[in-house]
N, C-alpha and C positions, 0 to 999 in steps of 0.2 A: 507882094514879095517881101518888102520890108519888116511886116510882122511876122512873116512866118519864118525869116530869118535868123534874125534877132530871138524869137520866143524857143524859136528848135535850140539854137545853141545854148542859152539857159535851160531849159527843161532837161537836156542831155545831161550836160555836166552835172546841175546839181540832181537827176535823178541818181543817175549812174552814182555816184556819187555818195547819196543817202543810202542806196541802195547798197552800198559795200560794207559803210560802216556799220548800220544796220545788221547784215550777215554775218560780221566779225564779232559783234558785241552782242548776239543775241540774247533775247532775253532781257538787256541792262534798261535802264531808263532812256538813254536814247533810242533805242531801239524801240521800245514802248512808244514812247511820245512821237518821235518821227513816223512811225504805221499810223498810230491816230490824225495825226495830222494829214496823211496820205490818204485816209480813209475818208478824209473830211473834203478833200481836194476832190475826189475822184467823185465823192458825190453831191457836192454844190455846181450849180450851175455857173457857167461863165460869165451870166450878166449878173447872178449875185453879187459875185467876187469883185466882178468891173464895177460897182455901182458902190459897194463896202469900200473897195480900195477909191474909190475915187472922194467920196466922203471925205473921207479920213486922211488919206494922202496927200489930196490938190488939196480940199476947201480946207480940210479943218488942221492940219500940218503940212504949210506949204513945201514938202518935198520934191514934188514931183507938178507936170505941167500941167492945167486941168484939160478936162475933155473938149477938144473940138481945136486943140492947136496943134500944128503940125506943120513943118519944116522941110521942105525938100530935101534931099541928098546932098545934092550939089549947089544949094544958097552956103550950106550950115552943117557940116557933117554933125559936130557935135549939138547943135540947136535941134538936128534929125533927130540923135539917140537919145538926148534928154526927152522930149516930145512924146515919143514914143517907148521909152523903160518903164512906165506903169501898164502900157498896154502888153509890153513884155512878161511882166514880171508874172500879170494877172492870169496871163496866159500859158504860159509855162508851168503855172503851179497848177492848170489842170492833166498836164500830159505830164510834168517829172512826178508826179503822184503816183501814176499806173506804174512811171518808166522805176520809180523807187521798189514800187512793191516785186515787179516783174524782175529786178535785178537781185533783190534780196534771196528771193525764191531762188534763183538760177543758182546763185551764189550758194547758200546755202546745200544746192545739191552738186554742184559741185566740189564742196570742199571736202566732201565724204569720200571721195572717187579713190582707186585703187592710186592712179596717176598724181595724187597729192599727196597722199602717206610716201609715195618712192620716193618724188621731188624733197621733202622733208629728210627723208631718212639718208637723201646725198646729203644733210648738211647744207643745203642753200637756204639764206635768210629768208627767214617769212615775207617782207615785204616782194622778195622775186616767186615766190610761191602764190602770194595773194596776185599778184601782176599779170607776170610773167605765164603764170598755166590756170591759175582761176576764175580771172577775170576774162581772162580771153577764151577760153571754152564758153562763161557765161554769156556775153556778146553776143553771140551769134542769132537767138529769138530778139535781142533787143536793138539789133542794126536792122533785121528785119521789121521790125515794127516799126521802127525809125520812118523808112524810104517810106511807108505804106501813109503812118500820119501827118509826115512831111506834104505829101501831094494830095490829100486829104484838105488839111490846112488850106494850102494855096487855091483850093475852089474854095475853100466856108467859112472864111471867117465871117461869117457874117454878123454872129450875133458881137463877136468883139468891135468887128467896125463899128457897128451902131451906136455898141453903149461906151468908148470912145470916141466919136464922131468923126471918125477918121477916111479919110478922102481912100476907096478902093472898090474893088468888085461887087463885094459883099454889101458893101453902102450904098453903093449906084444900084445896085440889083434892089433893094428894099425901098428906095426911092423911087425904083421904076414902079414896083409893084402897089405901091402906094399912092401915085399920079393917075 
């Protein structure tokens, strides 16, 4: 539960997120650069990703905690989220990658709609225009998708437990199957 907590609320925000600015700037160099990089998330694997970032992150720039420590909730809230933010991060960046592309797209067709040239044409700021009626028509596929890879998550992580080595389902389950 812990990982898929933590990993949901990053991947949300920063897909959602990419995925706006992306729409608004289409075409420009972030917009470029952020789809490629989406495009790169969505198609590396998770244990790649876990295994690159942990490289690089734990051993070879101690940022982050290396694989196999891990903190209870209630010893260490913060020794928890430290522990655990590479496995977040690792993981998040495979689901805000769909959540980036799936929002750009929505975005995108949404801001075409009859109901955004009127919004406009009252005179309200673009930012309650992008908010207020674009973003929230576009929402709707990507809250749905949400709940579906939220509970998803919570049976599978498995391959992220492992190549974290982190105490869960997915771990004991691979342990079992391997005993």
């Amino acid at each position: 539960f812990s990982l898929a907590a933590g990993a949901s609320i990053l991947w949300l925000f920063a897909g959602v997120a990419t995925g706006v600015v992306s729409a608004l700037r289409r075409g420009s160099f972030f917009d470029r650069a952020a789809m490629s990089i989406a495009l790169g998330g969505v198609s590396l694997p998770i244990f790649f990703t876990g295994l690159i970032g942990l490289a690089i992150f734990s051993y070879r720039i101690p940022l982050f905690a290396a694989g196999g420590s891990y903190t209870p909730i209630t010893h260490n809230p913060f020794a928890w989220a430290y522990d655990l933010l590479l496995p977040w991060i690792t993981l998040a960046f495979l689901y805000s990658a769909a959540y980036a592309r799936l929002t750009r797209a929505g975005m995108l067709d949404t801001m075409g709609e009859d109901f955004i040239r009127t919004a406009r044409a009252k005179g309200l700021p673009e930012r309650t225009v992008v908010v207020r009626h674009g973003l929230r028509a576009a929402l709707t596929p990507i809250l749905t998708l949400f709940g579906l890879d939220l509970g998803l998550l919570l049976g599978g992580a498995i391959l992220t437990e492992s190549t974290f080595s982190l105490p869960g389902i997915g771990k004991y389950s691979v342990d079992a199957v391997v005993n």
